[in-house]
N, CA, C and O of each residue as an XYZ file, in Angstrom:
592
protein
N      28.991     -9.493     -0.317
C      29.753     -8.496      0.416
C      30.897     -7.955     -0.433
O      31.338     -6.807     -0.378
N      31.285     -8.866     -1.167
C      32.647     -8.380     -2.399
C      31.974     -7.382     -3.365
O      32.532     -6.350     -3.740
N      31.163     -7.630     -3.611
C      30.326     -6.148     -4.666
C      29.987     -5.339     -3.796
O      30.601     -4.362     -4.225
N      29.449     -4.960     -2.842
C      29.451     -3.762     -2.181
C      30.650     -3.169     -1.624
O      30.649     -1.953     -1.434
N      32.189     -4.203     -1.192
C      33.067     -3.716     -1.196
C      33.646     -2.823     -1.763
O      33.999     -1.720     -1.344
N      33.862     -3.755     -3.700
C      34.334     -3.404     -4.180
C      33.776     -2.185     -4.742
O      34.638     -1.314     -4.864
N      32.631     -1.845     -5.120
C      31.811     -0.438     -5.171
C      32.368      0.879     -3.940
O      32.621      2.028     -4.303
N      32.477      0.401     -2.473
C      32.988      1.022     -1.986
C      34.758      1.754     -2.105
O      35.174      2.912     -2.129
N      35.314      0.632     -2.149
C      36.898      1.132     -2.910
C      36.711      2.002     -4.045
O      37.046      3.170     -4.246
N      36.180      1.267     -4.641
C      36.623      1.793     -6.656
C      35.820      3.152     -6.792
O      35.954      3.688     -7.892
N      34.846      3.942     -5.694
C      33.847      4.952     -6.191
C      34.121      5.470     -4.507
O      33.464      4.987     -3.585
N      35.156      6.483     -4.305
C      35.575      6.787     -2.884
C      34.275      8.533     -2.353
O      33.933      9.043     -1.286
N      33.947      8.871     -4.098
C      33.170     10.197     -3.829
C      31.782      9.719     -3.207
O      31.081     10.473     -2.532
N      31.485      8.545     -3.463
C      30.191      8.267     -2.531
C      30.082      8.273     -1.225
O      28.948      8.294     -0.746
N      31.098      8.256     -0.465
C      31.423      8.416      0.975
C      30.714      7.528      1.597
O      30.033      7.888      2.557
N      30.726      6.208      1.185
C      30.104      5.064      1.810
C      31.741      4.595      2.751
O      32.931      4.396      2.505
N      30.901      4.606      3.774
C      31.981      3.690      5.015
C      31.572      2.022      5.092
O      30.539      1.453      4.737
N      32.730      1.532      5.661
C      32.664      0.309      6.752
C      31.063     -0.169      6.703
O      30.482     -0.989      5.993
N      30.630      0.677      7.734
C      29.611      0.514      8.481
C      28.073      0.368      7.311
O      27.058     -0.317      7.439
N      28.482      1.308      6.244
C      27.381      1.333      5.174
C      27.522      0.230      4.560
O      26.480      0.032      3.935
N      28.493     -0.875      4.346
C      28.988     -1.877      3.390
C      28.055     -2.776      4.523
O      27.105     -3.426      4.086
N      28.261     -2.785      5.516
C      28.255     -4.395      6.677
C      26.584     -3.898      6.249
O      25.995     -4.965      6.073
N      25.773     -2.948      6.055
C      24.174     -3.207      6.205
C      23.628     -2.840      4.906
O      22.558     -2.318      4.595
N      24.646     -3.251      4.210
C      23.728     -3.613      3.099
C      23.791     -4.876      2.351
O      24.967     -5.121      2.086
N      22.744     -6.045      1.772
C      22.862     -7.423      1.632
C      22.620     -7.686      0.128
O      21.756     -7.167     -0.580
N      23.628     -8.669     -0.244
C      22.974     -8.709     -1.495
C      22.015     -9.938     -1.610
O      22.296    -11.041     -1.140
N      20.890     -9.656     -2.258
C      19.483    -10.147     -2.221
C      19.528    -11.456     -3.315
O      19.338    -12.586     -2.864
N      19.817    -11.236     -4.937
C      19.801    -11.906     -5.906
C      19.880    -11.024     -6.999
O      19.580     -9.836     -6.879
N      20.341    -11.626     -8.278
C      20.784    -11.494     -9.417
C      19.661    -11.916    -10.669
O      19.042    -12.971    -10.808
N      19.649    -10.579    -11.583
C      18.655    -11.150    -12.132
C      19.182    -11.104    -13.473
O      20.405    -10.973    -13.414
N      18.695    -11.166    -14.831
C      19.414    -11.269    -16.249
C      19.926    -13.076    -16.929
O      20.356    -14.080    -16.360
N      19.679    -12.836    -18.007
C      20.109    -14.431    -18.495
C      21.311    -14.979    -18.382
O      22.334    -14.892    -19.061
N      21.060    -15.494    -17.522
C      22.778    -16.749    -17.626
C      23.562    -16.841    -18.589
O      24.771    -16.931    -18.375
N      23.126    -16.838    -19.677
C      24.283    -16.760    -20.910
C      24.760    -15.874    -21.399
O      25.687    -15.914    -22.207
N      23.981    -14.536    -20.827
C      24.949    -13.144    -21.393
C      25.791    -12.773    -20.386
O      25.851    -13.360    -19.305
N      26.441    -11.827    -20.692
C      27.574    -10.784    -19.911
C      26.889     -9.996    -19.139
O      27.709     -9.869    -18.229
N      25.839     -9.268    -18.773
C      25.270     -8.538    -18.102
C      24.164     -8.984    -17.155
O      23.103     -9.591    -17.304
N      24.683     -8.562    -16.338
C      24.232     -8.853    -14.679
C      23.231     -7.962    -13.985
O      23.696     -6.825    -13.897
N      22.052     -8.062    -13.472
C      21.012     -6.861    -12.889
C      21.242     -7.718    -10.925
O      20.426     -8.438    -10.349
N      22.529     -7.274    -10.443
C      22.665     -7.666     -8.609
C      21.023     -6.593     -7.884
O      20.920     -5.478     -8.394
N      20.345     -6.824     -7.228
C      19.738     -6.741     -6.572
C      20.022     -6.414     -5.135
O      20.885     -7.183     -4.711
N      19.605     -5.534     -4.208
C      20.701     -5.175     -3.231
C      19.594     -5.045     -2.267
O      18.507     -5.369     -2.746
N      19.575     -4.639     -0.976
C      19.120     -4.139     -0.218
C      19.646     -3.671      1.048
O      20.371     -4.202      1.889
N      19.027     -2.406      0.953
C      19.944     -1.127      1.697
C      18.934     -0.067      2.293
O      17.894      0.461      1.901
N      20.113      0.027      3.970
C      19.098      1.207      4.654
C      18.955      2.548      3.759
O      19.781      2.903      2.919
N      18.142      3.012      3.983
C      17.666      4.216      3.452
C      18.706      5.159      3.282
O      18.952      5.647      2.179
N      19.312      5.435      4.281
C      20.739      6.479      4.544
C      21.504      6.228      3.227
O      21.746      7.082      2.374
N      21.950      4.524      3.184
C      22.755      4.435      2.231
C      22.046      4.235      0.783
O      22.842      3.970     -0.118
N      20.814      4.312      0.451
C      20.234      4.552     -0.508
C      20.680      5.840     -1.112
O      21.216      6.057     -2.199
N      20.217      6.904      0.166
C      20.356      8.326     -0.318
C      21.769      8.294     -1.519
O      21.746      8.437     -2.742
N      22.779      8.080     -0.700
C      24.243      7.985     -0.974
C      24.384      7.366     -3.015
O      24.999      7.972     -3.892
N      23.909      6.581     -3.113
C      24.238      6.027     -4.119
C      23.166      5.422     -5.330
O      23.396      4.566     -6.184
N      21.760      6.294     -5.036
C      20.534      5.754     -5.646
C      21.250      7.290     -7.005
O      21.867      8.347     -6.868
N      20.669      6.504     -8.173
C      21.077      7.404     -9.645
C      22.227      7.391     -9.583
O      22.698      8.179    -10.403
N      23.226      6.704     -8.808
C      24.725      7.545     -9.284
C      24.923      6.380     -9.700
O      24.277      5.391     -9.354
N      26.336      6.422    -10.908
C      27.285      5.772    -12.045
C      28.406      5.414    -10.934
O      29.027      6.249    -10.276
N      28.508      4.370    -10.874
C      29.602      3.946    -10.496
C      30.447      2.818    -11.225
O      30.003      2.293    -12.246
N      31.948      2.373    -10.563
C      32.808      1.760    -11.504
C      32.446      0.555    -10.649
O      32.068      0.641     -9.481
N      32.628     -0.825    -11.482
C      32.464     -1.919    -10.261
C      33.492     -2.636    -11.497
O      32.881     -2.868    -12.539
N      34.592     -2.914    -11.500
C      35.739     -3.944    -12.101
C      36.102     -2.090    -13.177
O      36.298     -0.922    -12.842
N      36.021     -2.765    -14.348
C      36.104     -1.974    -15.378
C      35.230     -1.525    -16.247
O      35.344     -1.172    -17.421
N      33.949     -1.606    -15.203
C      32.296     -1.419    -16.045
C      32.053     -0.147    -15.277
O      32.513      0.024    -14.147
N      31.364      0.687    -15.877
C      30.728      1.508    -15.425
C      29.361      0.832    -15.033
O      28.836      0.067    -15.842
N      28.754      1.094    -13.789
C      26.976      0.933    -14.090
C      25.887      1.838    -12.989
O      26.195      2.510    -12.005
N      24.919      1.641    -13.407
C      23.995      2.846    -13.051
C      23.489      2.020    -11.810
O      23.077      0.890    -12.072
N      23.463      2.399    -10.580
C      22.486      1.842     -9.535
C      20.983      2.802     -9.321
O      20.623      3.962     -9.520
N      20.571      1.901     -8.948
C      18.816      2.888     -9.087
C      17.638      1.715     -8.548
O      17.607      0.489     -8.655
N      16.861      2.543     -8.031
C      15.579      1.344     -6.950
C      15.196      0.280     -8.240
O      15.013      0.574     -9.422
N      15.160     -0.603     -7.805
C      14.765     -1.812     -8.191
C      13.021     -2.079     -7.817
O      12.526     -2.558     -6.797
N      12.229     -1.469     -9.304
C      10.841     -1.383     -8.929
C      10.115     -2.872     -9.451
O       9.989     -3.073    -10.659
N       9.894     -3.358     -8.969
C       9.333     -4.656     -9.164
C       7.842     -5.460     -8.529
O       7.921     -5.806     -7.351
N       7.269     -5.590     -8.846
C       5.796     -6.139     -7.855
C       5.410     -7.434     -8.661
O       5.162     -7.619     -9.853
N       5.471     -8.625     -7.082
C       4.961     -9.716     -7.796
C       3.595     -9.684     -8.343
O       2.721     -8.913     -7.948
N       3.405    -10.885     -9.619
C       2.117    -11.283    -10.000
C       1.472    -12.374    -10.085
O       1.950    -13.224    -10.837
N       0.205    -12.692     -9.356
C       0.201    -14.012     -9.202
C      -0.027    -14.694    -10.350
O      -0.887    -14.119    -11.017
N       0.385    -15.678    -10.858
C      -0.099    -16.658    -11.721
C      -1.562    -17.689    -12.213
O      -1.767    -18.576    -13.042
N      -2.280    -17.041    -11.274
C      -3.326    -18.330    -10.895
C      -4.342    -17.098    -11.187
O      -5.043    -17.096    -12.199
N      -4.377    -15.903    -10.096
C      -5.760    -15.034     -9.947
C      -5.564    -13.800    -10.804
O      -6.385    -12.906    -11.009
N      -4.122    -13.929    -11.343
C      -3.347    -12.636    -12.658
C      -3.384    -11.336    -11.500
O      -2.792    -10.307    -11.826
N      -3.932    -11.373    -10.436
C      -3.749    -10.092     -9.740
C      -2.080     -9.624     -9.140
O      -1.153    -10.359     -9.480
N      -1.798     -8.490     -8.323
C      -0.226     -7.499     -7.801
C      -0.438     -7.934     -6.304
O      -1.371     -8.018     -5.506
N       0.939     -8.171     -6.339
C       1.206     -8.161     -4.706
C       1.467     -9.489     -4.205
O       2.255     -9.641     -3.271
N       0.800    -10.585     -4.812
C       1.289    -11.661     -4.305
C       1.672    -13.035     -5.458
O       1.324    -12.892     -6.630
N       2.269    -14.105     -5.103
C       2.171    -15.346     -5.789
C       1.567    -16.437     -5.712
O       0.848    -16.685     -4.744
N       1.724    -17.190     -6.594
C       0.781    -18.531     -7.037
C       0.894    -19.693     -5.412
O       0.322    -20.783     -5.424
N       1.529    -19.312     -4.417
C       1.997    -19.787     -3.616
C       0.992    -19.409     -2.569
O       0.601    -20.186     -1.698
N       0.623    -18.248     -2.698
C      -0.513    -17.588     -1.271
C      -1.282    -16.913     -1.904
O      -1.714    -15.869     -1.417
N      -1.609    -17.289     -3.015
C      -3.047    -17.234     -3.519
C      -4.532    -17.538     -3.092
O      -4.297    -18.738     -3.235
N      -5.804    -17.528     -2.710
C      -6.923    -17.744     -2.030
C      -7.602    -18.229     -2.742
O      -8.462    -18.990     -2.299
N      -7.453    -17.888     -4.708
C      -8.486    -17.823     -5.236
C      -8.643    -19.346     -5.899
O      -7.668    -19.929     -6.373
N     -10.055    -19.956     -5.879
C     -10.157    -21.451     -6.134
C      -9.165    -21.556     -7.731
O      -7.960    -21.669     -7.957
N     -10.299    -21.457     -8.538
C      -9.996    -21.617    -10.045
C      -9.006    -20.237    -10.494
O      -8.822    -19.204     -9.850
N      -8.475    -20.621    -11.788
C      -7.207    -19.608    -12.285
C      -8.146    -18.723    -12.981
O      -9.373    -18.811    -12.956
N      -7.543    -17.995    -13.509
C      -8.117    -16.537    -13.963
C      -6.721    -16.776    -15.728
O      -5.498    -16.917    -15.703
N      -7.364    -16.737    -16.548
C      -6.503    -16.823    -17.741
C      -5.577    -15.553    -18.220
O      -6.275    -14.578    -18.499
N      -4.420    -15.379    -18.351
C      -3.783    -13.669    -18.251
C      -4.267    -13.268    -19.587
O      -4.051    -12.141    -20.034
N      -4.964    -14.239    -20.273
C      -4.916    -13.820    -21.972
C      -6.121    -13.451    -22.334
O      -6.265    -12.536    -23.145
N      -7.079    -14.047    -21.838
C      -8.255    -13.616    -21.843
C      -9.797    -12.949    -21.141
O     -10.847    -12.399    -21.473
N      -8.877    -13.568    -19.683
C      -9.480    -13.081    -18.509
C     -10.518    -14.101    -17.810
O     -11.148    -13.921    -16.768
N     -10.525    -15.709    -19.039
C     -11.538    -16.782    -19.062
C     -11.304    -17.395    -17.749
O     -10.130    -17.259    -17.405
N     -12.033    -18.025    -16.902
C     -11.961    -18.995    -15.742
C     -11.183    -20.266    -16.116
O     -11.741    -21.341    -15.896
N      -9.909    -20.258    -16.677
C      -8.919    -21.257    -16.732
C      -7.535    -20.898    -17.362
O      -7.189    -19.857    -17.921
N      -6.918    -21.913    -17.148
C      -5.091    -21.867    -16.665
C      -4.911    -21.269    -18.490
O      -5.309    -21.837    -19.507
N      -4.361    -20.291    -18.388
C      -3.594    -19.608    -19.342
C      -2.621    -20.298    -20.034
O      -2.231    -19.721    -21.050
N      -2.175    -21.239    -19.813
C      -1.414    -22.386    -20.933
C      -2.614    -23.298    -21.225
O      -2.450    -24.485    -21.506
N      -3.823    -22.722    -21.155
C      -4.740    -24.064    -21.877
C      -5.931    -23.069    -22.486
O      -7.107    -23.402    -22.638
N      -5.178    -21.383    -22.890
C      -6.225    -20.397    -23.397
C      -6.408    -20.905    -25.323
O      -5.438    -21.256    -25.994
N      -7.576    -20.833    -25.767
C      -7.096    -21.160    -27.187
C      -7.421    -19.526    -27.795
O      -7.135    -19.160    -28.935
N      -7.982    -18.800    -26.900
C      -7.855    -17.178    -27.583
C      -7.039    -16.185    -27.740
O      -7.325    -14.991    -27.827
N      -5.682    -16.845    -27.789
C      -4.720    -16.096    -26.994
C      -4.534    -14.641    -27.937
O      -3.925    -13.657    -27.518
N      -5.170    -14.725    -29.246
C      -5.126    -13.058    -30.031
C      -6.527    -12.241    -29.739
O      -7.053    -11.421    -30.491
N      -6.836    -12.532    -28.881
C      -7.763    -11.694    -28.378
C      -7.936    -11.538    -26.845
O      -8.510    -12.362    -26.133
N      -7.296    -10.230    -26.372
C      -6.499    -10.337    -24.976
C      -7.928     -9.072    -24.263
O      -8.583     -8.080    -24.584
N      -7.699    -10.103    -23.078
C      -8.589     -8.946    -22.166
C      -8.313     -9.314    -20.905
O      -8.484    -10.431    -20.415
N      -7.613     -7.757    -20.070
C      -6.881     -7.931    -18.799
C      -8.173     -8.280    -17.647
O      -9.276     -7.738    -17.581
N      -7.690     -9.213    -16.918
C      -8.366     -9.625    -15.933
C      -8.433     -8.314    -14.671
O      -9.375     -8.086    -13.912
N      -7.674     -7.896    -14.721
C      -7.107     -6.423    -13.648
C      -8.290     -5.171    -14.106
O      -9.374     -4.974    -13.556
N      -7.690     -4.403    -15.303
C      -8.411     -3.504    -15.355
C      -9.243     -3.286    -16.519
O      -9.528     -2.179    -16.977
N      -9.592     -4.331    -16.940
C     -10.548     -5.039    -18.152
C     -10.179     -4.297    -19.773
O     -11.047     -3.985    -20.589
N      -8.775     -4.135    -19.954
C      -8.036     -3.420    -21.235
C      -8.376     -4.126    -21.890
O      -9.236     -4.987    -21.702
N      -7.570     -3.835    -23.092
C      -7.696     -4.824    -24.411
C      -6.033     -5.214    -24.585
O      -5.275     -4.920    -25.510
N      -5.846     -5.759    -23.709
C      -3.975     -6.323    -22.921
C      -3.861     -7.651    -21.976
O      -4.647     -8.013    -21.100
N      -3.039     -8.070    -22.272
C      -2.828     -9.399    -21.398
C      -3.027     -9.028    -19.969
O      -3.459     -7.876    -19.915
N      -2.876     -9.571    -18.778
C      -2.765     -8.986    -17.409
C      -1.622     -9.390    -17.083
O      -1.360     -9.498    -15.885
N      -0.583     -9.737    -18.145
C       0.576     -9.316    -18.089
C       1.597     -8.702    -18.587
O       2.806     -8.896    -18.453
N       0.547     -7.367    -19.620
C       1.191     -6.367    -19.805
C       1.908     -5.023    -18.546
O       1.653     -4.514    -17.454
N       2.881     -4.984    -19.620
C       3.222     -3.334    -19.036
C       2.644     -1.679    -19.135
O       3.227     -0.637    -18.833
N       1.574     -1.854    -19.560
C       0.483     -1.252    -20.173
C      -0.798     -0.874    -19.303
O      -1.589      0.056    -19.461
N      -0.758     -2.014    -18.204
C      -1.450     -2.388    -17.586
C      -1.978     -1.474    -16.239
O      -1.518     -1.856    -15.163
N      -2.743     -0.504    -16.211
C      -3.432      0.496    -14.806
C      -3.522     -0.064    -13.845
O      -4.141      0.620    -13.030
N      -3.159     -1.207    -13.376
C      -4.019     -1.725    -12.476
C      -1.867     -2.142    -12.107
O      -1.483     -1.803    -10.988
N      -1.091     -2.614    -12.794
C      -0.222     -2.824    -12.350
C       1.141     -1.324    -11.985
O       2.088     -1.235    -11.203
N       0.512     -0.344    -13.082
C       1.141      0.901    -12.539
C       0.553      1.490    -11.113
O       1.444      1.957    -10.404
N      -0.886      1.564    -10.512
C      -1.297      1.389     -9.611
C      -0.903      0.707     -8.713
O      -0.896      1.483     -7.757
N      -0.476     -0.489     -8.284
C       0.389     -1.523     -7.386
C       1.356     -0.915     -7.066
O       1.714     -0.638     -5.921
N       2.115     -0.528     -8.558
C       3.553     -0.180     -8.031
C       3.462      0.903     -7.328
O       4.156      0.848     -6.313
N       2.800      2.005     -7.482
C       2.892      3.373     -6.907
C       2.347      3.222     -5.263
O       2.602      3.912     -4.276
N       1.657      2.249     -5.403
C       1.111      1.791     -3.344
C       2.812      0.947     -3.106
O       3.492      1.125     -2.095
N       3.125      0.269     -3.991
C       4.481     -0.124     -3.258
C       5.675      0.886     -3.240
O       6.670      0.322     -2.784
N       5.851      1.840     -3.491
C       6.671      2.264     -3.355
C       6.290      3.588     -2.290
O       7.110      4.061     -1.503
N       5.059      4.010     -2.425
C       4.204      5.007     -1.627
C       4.716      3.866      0.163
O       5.274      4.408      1.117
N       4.387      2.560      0.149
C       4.676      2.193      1.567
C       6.207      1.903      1.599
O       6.531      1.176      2.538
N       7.184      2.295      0.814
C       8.669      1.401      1.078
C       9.463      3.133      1.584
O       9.190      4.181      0.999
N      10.368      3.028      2.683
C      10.683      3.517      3.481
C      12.094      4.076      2.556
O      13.062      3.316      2.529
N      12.161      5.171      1.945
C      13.174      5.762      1.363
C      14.192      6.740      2.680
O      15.410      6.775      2.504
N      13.801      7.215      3.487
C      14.187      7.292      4.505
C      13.871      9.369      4.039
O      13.019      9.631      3.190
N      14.558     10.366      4.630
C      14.470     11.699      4.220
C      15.096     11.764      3.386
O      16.174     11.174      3.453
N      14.690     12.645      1.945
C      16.057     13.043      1.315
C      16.186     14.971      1.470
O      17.180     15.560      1.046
């Protein structure tokens, strides 16, 4: 609640009120523990999206950029979008390195990569990956930006 406060004080042209601070939560923090730079994670009604999605704001004596946080889990086990190793269905693992019917810390091909997703010549946990730019665009196609 102190970072959305303080975003609210220190950046008054965003015209975030009271009421925009109390509904929006902070979620988690992402970036390495040992550096200086912080990626806060937020979640916010749509209204107050509008308000402050692309804009630069001051938060202490940093400037920083807020902007949607595009992210889609991947499971570990079946290498497929959308879910984790936790509610997974699929019996045996799927290798991210080669696409072989076993656990990817026990691949010995690992320089010869073939995505389990959309059968590239890429890990299935590249960023490269059609099958994971696809995911994202259904997740964000269903996430509720509200009108702009």
């Amino acid at each position: 609640m102190q970072l959305v406060s303080a975003i609210m004080e220190q950046n008054p042209e965003l015209g975030l009120t009271q009421d925009d601070v109390e509904s929006v939560m902070v979620k988690f923090k992402l970036g390495p523990r040992d550096r200086g730079t912080t990626h806060w994670v937020l979640e916010t009604p749509a209204e107050v999206l509008n308000k402050i999605e692309n804009k630069s704001v001051f938060l202490g004596l940093t400037r920083c950029r807020i902007r949607v946080h595009q992210n889609i889990p991947q499971c570990y086990k079946c290498q497929k979008y959308g879910h984790t190793s936790l509610r997974c269905n699929q019996e045996s693992p799927t290798c991210r390195h080669c696409a072989g019917s076993h656990d990817s810390r026990e691949c010995t091909t690992k320089n010869a990569s073939r995505c389990s997703n959309c059968k590239g010549d890429h890990k299935a946990s590249s960023e490269a990956c059609k099958a994971k730019s696809q995911a994202m665009r259904g997740l964000l196609r269903r996430t509720d930006f509200g009108s702009k």
